[in-house]
C-alpha positions as CSV (number, residue, x, y, z in Angstrom):
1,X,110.9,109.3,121.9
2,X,110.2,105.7,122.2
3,X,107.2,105.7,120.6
4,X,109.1,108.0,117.3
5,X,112.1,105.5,117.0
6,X,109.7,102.5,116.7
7,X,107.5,104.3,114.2
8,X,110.6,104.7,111.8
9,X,111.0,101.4,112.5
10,X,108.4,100.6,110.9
11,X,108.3,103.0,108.0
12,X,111.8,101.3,107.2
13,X,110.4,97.9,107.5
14,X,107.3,98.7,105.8
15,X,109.8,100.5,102.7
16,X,111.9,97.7,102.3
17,X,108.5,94.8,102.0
18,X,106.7,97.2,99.1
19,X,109.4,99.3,97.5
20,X,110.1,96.9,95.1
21,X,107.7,95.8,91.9
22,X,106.4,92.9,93.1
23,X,102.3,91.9,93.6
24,X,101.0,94.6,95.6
25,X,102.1,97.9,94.3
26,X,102.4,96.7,90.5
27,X,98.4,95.8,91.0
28,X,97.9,99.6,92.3
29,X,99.4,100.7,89.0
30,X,96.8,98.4,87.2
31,X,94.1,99.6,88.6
32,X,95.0,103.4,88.7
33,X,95.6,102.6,84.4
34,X,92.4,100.8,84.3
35,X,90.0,103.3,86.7
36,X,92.0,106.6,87.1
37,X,93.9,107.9,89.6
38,X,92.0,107.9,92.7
39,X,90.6,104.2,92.3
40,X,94.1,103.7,92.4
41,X,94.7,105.5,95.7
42,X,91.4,103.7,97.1
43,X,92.7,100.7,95.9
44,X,96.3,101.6,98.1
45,X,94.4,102.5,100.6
46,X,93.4,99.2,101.2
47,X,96.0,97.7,100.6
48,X,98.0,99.7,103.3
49,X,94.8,99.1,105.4
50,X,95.7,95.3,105.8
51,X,98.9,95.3,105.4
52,X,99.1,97.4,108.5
53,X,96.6,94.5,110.1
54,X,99.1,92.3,109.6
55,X,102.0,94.1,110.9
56,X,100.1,94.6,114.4
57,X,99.0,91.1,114.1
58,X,102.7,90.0,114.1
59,X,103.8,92.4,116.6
60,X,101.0,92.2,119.4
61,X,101.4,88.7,119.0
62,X,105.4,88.0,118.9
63,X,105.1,85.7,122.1
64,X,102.4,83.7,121.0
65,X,103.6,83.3,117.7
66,X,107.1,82.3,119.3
67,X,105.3,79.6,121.4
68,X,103.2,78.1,118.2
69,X,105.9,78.4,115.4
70,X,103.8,75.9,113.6
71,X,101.2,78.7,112.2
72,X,103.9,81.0,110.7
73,X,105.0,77.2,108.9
74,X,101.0,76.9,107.8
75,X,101.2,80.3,106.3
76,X,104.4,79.8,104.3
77,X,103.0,76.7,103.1
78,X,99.3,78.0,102.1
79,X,101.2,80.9,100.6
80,X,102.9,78.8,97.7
81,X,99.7,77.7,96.7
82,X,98.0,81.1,97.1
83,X,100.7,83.0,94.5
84,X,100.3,80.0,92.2
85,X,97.0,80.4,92.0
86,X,97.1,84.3,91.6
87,X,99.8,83.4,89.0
88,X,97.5,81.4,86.5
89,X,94.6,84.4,87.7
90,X,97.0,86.9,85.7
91,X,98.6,84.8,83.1
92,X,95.0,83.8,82.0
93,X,93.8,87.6,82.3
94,X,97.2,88.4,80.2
95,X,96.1,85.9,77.7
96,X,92.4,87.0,77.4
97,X,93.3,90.6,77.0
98,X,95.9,90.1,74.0
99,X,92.9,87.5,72.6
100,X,90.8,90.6,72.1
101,X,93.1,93.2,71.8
102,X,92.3,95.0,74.5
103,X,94.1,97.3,76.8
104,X,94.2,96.4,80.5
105,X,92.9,100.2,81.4
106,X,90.2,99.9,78.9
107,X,88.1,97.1,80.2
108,X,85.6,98.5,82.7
109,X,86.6,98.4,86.2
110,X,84.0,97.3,88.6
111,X,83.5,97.0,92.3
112,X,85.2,98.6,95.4
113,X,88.7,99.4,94.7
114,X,89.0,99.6,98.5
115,X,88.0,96.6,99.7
116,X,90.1,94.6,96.4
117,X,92.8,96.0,98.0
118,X,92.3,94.4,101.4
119,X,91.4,91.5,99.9
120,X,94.4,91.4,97.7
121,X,96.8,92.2,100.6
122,X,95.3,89.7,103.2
123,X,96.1,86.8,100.3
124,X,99.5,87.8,101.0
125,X,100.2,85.3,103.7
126,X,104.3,85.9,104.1
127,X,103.7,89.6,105.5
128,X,103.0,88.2,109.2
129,X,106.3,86.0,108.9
130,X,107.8,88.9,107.2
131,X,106.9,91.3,110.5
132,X,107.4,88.8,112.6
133,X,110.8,87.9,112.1
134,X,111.6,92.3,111.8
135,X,110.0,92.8,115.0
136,X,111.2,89.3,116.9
137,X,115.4,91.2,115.7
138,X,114.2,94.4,117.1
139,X,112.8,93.2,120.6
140,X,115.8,91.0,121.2
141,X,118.6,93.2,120.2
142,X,116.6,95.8,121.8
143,X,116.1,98.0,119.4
144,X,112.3,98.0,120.0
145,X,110.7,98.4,123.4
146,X,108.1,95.3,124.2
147,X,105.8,98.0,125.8
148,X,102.8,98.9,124.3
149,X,103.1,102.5,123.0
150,X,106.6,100.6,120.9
151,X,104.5,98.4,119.2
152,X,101.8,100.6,118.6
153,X,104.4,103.1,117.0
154,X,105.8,100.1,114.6
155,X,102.5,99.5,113.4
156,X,101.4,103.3,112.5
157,X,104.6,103.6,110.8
158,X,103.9,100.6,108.9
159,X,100.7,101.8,107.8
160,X,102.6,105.4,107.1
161,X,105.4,103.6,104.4
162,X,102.9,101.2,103.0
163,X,100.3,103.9,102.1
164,X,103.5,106.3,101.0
165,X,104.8,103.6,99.0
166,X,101.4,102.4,97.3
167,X,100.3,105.9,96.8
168,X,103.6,106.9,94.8
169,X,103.0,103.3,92.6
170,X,99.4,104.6,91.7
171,X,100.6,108.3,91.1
172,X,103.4,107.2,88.8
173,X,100.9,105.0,86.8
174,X,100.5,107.2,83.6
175,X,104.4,108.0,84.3
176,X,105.2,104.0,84.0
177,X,102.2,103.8,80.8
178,X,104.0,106.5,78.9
179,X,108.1,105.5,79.4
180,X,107.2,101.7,79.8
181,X,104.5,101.4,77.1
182,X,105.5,97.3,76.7
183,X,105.9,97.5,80.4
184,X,102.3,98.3,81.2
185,X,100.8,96.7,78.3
186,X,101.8,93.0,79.4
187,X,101.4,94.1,83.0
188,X,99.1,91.2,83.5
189,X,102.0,88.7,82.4
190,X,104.6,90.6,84.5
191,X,102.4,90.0,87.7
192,X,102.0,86.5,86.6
193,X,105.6,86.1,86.5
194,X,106.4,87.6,90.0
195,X,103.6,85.7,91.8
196,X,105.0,82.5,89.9
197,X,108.9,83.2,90.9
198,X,107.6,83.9,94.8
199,X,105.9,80.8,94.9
200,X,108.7,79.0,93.4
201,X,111.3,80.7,95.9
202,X,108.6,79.7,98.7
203,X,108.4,76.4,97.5
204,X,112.1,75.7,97.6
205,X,112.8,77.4,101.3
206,X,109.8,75.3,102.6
207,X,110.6,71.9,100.9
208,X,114.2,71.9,100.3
């Protein structure tokens, strides 16, 4: 029962960090417009593959992290500099693409969609603060159980929302292309703009 409460935990956490557009699932619907459908889900796949890495990293590791608070502050800080730099990756994609009037899911699509997907989520540095700080309000209001089958629980259900959630960007794709033609045409700008706004955000909580 234990172990079933802490999974839904987890779905719910892992809902509320990727139901929103933001950088993760907004890529998956690039990539499903750009190399079809199941590229798409490869590319979720992956995604949902680290993410869930990083939940279980912040979990297993609550005590430590509680006793060395200064890596969650090196994340946070590395992660401003990571989204602005993912920012001007997009904006300068967004730019190139209306240069040659080109559609993003026209350009040839190259490489693992898999493994971009891990590589895209591990960039992500706020998901192990993000977990952290779920999990540290669960153990101490005792809503999770600090034993092992708990915490293994979270993290599957983690994994379960993330790929349910990336999945259902990358199988909406050609939904999104054909109700939100402007929408997916500048989807390279919108990115952009997100991973721009998040490291501003970031900025401000760290420095002010």
């Amino acid at each position: 029962m234990e172990f079933l409460t802490a999974m839904l935990f987890g779905l719910a956490a892992a809902t509320a960090a990727t139901c929103f557009p933001g950088m993760l699932n907004m890529n998956s619907v690039s990539v499903t417009l750009r190399a079809g459908r199941r590229a798409g889900y490869r590319f979720g796949m992956g995604m949902a593959t680290a993410f869930t890495s990083q939940a279980a990293l912040a979990v297993f590791f609550a005590s430590y992290f509680t006793a060395h608070p200064s890596i969650l502050t090196f994340m946070r800080q590395w992660a401003v500099l990571v989204f602005l730099i993912l920012a001007a990756f997009f904006l300068v994609k967004g730019f190139r693409a209306k240069l040659q009037a080109e559609d993003p899911d026209t350009r040839p699509y190259h490489g693992s969609a898999f493994l971009r997907g891990v590589a895209l989520a591990l960039m992500n540095f706020l998901t192990v603060p993000y977990f952290f700080a779920v999990c540290g309000w669960l153990l101490a209001d005792g809503y999770l159980a600090a034993d092992l089958g708990s915490r293994l629980g979270f993290t599957v259900g983690v994994g379960a929302g993330a790929l349910t959630i990336f999945g259902a960007y990358a199988r909406s794709a050609r939904w999104m292309q054909r109700r939100a033609h402007f929408l997916t045409r500048n989807i390279n700008f919108l990115l952009g703009g997100i991973l721009a706004i998040l490291a501003v955000v970031q900025g401000i909580r760290i420095y002010f």
